[in-house]
N, C-alpha and C positions, 0 to 999 in steps of 0.2 A: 504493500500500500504506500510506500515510501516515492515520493517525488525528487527522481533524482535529479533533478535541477535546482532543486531550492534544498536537499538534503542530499549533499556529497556523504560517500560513507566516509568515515573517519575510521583511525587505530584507537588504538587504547590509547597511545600517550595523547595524541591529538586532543582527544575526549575530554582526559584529563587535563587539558593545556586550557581551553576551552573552557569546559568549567570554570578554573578559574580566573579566568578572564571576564568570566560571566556574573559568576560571584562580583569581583572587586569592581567590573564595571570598566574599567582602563588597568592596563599592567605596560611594564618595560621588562626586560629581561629579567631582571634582579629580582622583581615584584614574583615571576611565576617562578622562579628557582626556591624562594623561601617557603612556597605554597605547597609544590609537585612534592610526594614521595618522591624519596630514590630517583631524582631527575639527572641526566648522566651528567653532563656537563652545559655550561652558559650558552657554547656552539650548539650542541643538541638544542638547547631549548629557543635560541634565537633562528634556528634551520624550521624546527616545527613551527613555529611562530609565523614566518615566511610563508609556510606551507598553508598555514589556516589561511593569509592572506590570499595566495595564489587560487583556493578552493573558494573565496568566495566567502568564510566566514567571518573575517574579520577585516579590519582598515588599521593601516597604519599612517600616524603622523608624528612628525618631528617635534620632538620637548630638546631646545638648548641640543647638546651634543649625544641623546640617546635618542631612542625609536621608542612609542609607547603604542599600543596595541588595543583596539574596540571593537566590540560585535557589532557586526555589520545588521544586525536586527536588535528592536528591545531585548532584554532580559523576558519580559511576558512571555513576547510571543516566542522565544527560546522553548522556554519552559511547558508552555501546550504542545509542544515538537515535543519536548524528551516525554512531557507524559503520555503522550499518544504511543513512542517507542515504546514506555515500557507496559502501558495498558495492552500494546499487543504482543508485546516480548514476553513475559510473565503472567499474564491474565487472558491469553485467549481472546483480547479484545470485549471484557468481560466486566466494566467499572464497577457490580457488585461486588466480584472479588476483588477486586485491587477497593476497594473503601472497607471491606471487611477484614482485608489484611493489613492495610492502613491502623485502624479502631485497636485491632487486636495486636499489634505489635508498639502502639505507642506506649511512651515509657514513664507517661503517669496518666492518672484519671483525666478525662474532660470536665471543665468547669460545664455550672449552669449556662452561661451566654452560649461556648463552644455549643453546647448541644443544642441549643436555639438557632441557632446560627443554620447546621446541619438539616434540622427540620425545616428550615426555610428552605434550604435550599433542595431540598427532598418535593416538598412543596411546590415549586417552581420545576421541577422534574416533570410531575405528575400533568399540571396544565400544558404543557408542553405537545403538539401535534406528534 
């Protein structure tokens, strides 16, 4: 289901380069080297960095005498991308399960609001064509 014009595949480091880039919003070399696990070296991560540019996911511009690195899309709409990956990576394209594995793996209770929140939005589910 993947559009591969707007969703190059990527590697694992890429992914993880990406990320966080995503996360912090703007990065330069140094920025994703403090980030990456076991990132090999400054050239590895400034070659990946290149690479995201060249595929299209990212922009680069000049700060002073380094290169600083941005998603080439919001973070949002990043984000309904990678959930859609893993709704159908792991969930058989299945949102009850991925919300029910969501609920049951979070690592404290949900407050009263949270669960309002949810029922709204369950609500707005239901009217839904």
């Amino acid at each position: 289901m993947r559009n591969r014009k707007s969703e190059p595949a990527l590697s694992r480091r890429e992914r993880q380069i990406m990320d966080v880039v995503l996360r912090l919003g703007a990065a330069a070399v140094a920025d994703v080297l403090t980030e990456v696990p076991d990132a090999a070296s400054y050239d590895a991560v400034r070659d990946t960095l290149n690479i995201l540019v060249r595929k299209g996911q990212l922009r680069r511009r000049s700060e002073g005498n380094r290169h600083v690195y941005e998603p080439r899309v919001p973070p949002r709409v990043a984000g309904r991308a990678a959930a859609r990956r893993l709704l159908h990576t792991f969930f058989a394209g299945e949102p009850g399960a991925a919300i029910l594995t969501l609920l049951n793996e979070a690592e404290r209770d949900l407050d009263e609001h949270e669960l309002a929140e949810i029922r709204t939005w369950i609500d707005l589910a239901r009217e839904q064509p």
